[in-house]
C-alpha positions as CSV (number, residue, x, y, z in Angstrom):
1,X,-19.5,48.2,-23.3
2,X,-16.3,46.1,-23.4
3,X,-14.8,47.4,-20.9
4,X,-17.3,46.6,-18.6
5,X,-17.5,42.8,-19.5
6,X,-14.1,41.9,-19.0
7,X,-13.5,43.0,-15.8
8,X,-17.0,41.5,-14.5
9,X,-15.7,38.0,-16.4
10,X,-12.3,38.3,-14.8
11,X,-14.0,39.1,-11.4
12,X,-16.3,36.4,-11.7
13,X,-13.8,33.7,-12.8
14,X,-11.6,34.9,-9.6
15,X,-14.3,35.5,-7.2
16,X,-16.6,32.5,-8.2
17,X,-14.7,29.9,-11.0
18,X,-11.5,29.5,-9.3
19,X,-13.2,28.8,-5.5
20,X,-15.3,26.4,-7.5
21,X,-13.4,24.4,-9.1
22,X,-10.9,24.4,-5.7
23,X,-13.8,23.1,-4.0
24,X,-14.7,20.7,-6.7
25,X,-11.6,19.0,-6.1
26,X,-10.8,18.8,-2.7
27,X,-14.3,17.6,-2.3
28,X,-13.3,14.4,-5.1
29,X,-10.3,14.0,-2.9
30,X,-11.3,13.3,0.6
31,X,-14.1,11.0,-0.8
32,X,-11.6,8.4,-2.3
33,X,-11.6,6.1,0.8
34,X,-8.3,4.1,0.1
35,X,-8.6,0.6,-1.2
36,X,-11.5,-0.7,-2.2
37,X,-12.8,-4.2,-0.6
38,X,-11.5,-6.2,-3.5
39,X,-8.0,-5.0,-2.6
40,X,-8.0,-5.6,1.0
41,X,-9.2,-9.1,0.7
42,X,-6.5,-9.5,-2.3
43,X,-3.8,-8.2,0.6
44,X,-4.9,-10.9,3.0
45,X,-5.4,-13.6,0.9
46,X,-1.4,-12.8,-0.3
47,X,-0.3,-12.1,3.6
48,X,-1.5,-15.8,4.5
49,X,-0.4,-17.3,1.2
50,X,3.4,-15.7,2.6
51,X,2.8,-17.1,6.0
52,X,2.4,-20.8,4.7
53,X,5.3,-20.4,1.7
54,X,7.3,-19.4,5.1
55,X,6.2,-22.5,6.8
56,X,7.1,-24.8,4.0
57,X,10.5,-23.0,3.6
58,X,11.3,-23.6,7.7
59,X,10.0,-27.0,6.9
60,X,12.6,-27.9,4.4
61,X,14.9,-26.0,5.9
62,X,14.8,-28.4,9.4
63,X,14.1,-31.9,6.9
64,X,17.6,-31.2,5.1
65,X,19.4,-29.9,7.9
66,X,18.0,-33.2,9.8
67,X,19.8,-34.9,7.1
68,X,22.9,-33.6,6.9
69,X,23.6,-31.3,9.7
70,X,26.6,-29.4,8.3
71,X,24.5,-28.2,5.4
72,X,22.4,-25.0,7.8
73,X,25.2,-22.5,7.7
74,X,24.8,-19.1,10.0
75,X,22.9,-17.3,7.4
76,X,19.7,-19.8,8.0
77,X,20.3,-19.8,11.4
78,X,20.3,-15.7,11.9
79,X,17.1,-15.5,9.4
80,X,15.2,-18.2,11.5
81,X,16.3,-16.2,15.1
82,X,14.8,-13.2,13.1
83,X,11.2,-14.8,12.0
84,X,11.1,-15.8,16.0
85,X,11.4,-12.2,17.1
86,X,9.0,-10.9,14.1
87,X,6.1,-13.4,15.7
């Protein structure tokens, strides 16, 4: 009698348990949908809060190189010439 439930369990996890829980799984994984609704209104709210802290910065930047027009060395220069092309 033993020897005939093993090999019908072993048969049956291979055969039934192992596609089942394959399928379990890849079924969980192509119904997470990314991020949630929360996130992506988090992500937009940050995008425009880096688009206005960019802003200010040019701003400053042109107020003290208005007022002393040695101060804006190359490095400001090439990073403004490369927010231009990024727009």
């Amino acid at each position: 009698m033993e020897d005939i439930i093993v090999p019908v369990a072993v048969v049956g996890m291979l055969f039934l348990g192992l596609p089942g829980m394959i399928l379990h799984y890849v079924t969980k994984w192509k119904s997470q949908t990314g991020i949630s609704n929360q996130d992506e209104a988090l992500l937009d709210e940050l995008h425009e809060l880096a688009r206005r802290l960019d802003q200010r910065i040019e701003t400053v930047e042109r107020i003290v190189a208005a007022e002393n027009p040695n101060w804006k060395d190359g490095r400001i220069a090439d990073l403004s010439e490369q927010r231009k092309l990024l727009r």
